[in-house]
C-alpha positions as CSV (number, residue, x, y, z in Angstrom):
1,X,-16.0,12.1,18.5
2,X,-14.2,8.6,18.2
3,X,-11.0,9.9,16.1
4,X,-9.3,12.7,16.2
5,X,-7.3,14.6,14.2
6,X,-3.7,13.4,13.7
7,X,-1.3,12.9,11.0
8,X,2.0,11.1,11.3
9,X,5.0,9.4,9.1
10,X,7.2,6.4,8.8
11,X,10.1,5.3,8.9
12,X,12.8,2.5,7.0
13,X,16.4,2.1,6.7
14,X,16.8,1.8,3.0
15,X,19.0,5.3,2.2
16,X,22.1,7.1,3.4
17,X,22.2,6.8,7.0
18,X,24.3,9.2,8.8
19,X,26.3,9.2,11.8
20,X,25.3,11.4,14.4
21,X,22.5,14.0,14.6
22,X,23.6,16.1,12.4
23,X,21.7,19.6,11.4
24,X,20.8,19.6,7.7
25,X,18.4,21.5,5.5
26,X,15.6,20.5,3.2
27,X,14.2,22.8,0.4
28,X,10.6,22.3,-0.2
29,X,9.5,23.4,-3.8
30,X,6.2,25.3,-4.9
31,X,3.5,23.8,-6.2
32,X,3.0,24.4,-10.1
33,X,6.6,25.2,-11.3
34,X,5.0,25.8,-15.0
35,X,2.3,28.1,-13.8
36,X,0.2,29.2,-17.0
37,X,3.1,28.4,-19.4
38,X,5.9,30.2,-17.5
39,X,8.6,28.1,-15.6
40,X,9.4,29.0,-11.7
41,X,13.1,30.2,-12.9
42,X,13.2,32.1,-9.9
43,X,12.6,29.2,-7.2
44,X,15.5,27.2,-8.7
45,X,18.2,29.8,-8.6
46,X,17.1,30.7,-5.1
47,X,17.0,27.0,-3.7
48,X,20.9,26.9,-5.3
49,X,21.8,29.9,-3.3
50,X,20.7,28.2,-0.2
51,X,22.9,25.0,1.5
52,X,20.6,22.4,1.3
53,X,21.5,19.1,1.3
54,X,18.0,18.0,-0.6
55,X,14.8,18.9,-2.2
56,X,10.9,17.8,-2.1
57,X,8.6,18.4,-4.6
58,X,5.0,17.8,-3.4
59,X,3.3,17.3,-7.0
60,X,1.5,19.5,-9.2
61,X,4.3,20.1,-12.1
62,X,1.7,22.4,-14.0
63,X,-1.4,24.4,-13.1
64,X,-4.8,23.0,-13.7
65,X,-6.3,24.0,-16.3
66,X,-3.3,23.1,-19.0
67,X,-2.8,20.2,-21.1
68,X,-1.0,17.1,-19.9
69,X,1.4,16.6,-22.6
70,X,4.6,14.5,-22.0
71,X,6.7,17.5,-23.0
72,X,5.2,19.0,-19.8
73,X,4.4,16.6,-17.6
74,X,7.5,14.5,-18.6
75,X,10.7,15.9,-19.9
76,X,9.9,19.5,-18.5
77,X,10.0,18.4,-14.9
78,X,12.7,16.2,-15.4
79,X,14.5,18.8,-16.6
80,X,13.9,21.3,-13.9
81,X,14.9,18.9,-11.5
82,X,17.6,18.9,-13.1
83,X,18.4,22.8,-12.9
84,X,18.1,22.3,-8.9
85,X,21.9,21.6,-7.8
86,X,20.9,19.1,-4.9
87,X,18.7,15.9,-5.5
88,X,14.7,16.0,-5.3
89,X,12.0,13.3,-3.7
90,X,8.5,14.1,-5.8
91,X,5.3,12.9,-4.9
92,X,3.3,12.8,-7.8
93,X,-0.2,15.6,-7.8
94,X,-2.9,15.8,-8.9
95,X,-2.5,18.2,-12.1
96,X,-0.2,15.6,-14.0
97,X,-2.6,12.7,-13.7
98,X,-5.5,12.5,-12.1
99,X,-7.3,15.7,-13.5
100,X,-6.2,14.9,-17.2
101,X,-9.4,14.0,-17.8
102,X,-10.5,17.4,-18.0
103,X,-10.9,19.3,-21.6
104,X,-9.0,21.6,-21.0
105,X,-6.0,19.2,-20.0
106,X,-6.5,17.2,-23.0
107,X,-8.9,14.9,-22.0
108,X,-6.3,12.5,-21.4
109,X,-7.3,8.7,-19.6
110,X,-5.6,9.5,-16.2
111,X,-4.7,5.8,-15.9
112,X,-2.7,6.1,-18.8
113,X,-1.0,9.4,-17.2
114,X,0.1,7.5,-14.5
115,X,1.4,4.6,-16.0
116,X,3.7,7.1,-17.8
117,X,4.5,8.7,-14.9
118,X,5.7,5.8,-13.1
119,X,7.7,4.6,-15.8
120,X,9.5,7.7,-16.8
121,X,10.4,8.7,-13.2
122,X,9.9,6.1,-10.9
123,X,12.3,3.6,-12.9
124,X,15.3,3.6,-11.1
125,X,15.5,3.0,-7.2
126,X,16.8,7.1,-6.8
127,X,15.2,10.1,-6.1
128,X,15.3,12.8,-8.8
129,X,17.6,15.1,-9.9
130,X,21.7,15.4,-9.4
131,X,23.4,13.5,-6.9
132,X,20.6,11.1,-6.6
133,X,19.8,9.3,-3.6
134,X,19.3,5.8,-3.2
135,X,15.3,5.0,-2.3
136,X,13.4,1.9,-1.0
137,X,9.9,1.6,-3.6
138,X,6.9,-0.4,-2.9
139,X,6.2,-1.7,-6.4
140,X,8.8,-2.6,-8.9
141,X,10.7,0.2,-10.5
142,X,8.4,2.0,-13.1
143,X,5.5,-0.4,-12.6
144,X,2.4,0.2,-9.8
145,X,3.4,1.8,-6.8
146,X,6.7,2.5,-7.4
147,X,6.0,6.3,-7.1
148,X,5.7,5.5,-3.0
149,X,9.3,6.1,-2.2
150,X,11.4,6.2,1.0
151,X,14.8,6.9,2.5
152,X,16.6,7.6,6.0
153,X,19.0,10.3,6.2
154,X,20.5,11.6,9.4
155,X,18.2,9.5,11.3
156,X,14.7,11.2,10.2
157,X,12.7,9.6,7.4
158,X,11.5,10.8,4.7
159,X,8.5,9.2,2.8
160,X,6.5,9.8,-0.5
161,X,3.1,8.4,-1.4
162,X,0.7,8.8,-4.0
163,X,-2.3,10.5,-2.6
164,X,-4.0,13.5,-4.4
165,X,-6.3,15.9,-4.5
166,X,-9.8,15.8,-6.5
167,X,-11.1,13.1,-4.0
168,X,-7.7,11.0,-4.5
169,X,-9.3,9.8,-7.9
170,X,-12.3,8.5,-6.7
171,X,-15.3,9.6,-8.3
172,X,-18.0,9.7,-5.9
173,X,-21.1,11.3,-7.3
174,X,-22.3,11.9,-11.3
175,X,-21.6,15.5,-10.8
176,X,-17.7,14.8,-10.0
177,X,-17.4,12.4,-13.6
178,X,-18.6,15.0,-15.6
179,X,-17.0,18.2,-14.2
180,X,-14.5,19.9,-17.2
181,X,-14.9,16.6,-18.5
182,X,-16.4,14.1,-21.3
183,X,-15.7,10.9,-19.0
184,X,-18.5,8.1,-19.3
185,X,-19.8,5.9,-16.2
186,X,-16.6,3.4,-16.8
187,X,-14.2,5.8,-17.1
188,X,-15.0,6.6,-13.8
189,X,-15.6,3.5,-12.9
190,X,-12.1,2.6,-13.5
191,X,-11.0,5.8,-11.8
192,X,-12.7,4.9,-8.6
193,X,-11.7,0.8,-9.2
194,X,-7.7,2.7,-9.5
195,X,-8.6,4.8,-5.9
196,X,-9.1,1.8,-4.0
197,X,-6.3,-0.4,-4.8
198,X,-4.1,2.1,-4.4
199,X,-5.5,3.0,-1.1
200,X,-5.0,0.1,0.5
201,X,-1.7,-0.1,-0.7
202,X,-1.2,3.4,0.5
203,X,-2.1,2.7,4.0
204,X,0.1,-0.9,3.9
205,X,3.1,1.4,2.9
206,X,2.3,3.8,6.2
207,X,1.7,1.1,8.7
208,X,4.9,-0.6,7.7
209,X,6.9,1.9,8.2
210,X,5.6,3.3,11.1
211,X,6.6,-0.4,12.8
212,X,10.1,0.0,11.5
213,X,10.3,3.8,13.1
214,X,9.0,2.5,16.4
215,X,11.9,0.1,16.0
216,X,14.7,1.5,14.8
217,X,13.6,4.6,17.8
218,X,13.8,7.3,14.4
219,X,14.0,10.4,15.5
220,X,11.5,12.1,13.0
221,X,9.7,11.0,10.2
222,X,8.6,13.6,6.9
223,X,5.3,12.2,5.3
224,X,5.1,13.9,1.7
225,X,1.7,13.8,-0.2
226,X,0.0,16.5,-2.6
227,X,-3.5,16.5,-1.4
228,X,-4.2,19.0,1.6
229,X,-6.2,16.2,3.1
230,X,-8.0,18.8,5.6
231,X,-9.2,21.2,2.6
232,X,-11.8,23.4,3.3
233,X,-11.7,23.3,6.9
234,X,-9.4,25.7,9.5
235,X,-9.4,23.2,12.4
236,X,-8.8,25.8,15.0
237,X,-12.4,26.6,15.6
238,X,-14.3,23.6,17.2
239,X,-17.0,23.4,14.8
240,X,-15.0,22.7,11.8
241,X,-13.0,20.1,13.4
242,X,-16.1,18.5,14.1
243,X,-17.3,18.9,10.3
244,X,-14.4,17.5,9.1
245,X,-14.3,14.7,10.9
246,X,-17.8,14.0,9.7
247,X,-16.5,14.4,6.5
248,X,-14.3,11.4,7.3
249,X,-17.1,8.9,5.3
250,X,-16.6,6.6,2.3
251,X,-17.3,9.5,-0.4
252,X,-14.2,10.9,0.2
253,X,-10.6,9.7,-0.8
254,X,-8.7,10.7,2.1
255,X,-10.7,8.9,4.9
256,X,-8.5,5.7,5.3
257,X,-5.3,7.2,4.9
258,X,-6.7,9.7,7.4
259,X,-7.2,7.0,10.3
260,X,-4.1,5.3,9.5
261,X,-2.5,7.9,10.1
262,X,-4.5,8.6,13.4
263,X,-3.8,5.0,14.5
264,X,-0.5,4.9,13.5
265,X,0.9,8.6,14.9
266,X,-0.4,8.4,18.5
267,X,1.8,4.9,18.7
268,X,5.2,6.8,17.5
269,X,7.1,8.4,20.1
270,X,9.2,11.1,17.1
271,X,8.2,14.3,16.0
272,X,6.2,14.2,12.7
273,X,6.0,16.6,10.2
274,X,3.0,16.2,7.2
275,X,4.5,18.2,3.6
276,X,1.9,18.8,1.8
277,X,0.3,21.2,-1.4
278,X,-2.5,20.9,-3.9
279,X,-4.3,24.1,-1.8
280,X,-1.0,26.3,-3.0
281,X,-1.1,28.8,0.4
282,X,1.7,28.6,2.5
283,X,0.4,27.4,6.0
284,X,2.2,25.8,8.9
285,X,0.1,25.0,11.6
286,X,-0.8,22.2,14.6
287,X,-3.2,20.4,12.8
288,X,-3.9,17.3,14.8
289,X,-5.5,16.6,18.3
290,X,-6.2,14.3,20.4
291,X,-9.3,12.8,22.0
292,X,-9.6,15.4,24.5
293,X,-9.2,18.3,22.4
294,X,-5.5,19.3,22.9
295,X,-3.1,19.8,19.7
296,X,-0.7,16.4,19.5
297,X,2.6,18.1,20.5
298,X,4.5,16.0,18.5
299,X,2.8,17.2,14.8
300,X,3.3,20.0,12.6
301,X,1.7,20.5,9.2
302,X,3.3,22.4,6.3
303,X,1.8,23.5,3.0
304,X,3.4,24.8,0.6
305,X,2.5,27.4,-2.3
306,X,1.6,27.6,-5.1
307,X,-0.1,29.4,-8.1
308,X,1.6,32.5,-9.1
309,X,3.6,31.8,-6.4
310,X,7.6,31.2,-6.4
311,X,8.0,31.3,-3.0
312,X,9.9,27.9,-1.7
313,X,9.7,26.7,2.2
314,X,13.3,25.7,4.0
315,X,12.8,22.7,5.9
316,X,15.6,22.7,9.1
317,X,16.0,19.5,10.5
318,X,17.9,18.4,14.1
319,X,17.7,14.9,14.6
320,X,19.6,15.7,18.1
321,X,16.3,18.3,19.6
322,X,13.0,18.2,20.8
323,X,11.5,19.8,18.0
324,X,13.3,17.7,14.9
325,X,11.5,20.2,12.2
326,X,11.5,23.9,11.5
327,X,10.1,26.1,8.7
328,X,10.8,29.7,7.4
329,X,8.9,30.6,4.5
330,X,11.7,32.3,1.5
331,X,9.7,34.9,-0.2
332,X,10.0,35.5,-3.5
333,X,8.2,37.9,-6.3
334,X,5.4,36.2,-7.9
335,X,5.3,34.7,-11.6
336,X,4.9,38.4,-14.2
337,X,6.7,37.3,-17.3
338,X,4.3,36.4,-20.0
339,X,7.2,34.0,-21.4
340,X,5.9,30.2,-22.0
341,X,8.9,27.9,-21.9
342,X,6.9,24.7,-23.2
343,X,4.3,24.2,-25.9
344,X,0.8,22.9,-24.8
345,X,0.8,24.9,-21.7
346,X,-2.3,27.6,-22.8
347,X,-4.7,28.2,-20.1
348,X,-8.5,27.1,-21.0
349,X,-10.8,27.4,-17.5
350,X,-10.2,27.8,-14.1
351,X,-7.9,25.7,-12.3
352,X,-8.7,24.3,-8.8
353,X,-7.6,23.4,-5.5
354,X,-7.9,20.3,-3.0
355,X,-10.6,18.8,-1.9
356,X,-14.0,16.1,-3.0
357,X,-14.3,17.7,-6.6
């Protein structure tokens, strides 16, 4: 049992930067705000009800089993952001670009999906949405790795990277090319070529920061990521902790961002807080430890939902306490109107969660 379980953030001084320690509130967004067509109406109006000063959206603009079309994928989101009265910091999912393969999404070439991505989002040094705020990227704006986005406010940072679910696009087994899909051997060749660039560049973008938050003494730091990197496994029970950590091997996508993260949290003195989705159930939990089996006090995990879901999470954060983060779950009625706001948005199969697909 050489690594335990422990997630953890970063931290630069590229945004607003507040004086004080100021209390301020963060809205976090559902998964899948075009679920099966219909738009997540009901989330925006509530999140402009609320006094937040921002929002994140942790990825996933669609569900997964509908097609990838730029009207979707593209203008659609843009334009919801733009409904939302406060700005928003996305993290891209799975659903817009790595699971485009799939027939039922289009059989789009992922690659492809994400160049698009990047460029139509990612082109200016802001986050999303009214009232922008200014962000530090790690590639050039609306080139590679300009989705991995960051920016201090109040003293906590807040930090988006690209990592996804479906095995963070690498393709580890025959079975996991051809599933909903008519991908050949190079297609996913290039898919798993894409995974491990990108992951390195991932896990350059964590360690950085995490220097800068041990120097600048941050009190907090906000990782945001789709992927529910611990999917399927409940790490309160002993035995699962242990099977996901042997899990941890070079089949699956999340395994160096994982021990980055490990390395890198147990060095940072600030509380953390890991944003997540991609599993679309609402869960806050403890879900790191140390060597000898206690929780890491200074960790929380939140996931978000999703699905039918419109349900939203509000973030309270005091830079000036103990415990920087707080959640409380705003419920809301699920999705029951039959109306589809945006045309290519029919459902074909099954969508799916996190996890090696």
């Amino acid at each position: 049992m050489q690594k335990f379980l422990a997630l953890a953030g970063l931290c630069l001084a590229c945004g607003p930067l507040m004086a004080g320690a100021q209390e301020f509130r963060v809205a976090i967004l559902p998964n899948e705000l075009f679920e099966k067509g219909i738009e997540k109406t009901r989330t925006a109006e509530s999140v402009n009800s609320h006094d937040v000063q921002f929002a994140i959206f942790t990825g996933d603009s669609k569900d997964g089993s509908s097609r990838c079309d730029d009207a979707v994928i593209g203008r659609g989101l843009r334009e919801y952001f733009m409904r939302l009265r406060v700005p928003t910091l996305y993290a891209l999912g799975d659903n817009e670009w790595t699971d485009c393969h799939r027939t039922s999404n289009g059989g789009y070439d992922p690659l492809e999906r994400l160049a698009f991505l990047r460029k139509f989002f990612f082109s200016r040094n802001t986050t999303q949405g009214p009232g922008p705020i200014r962000v530090e990227r790690q590639g050039e704006p609306g080139a590679k790795y300009s989705e991995n986005s960051r920016f201090i406010y109040n003293n906590v940072l807040f930090v988006a990277l690209n990592v996804v679910g479906s095995n963070n696009n690498l393709v580890a087994t025959p079975e996991q090319c051809r599933k909903y899909s008519k991908r050949t051997r190079a297609d996913c060749n290039a898919a798993s070529a894409e995974f491990r660039e990108r992951s390195a560049r991932n896990r350059q973008w964590l360690s950085q920061a995490f220097a800068r938050a041990r120097q600048e003494g941050l009190a907090g730091i906000a990782v945001v990521i789709q992927a529910d990197i611990y999917f399927p496994y409940e790490l309160g029970d002993h035995a699962d902790r242990r099977k996901f950590l042997q899990n941890l091997d070079d089949s699956n996508g999340f395994t160096g961002f994982f021990h980055t993260l490990v390395r890198e949290t147990h060095r940072f003195a600030g509380q953390v807080a890991l944003i997540s989705g991609d599993s679309h159930y609402f869960k806050l939990d403890k879900a790191m430890f140390n060597r000898d089996g206690a929780i890491t006090s200074n960790f929380t995990r939140v996931v978000t939902f999703g699905g039918r879901e419109t349900s939203w999470v509000e973030m309270t954060v005091r830079p000036d306490r103990q415990s920087v983060f707080s959640f409380q779950p705003v419920i809301l009625p699920v999705v029951h109107s039959p109306r589809a706001v945006l045309p290519g948005l029919a459902a074909e199969s099954p969508g799916t969660g996190s996890g090696r697909r």
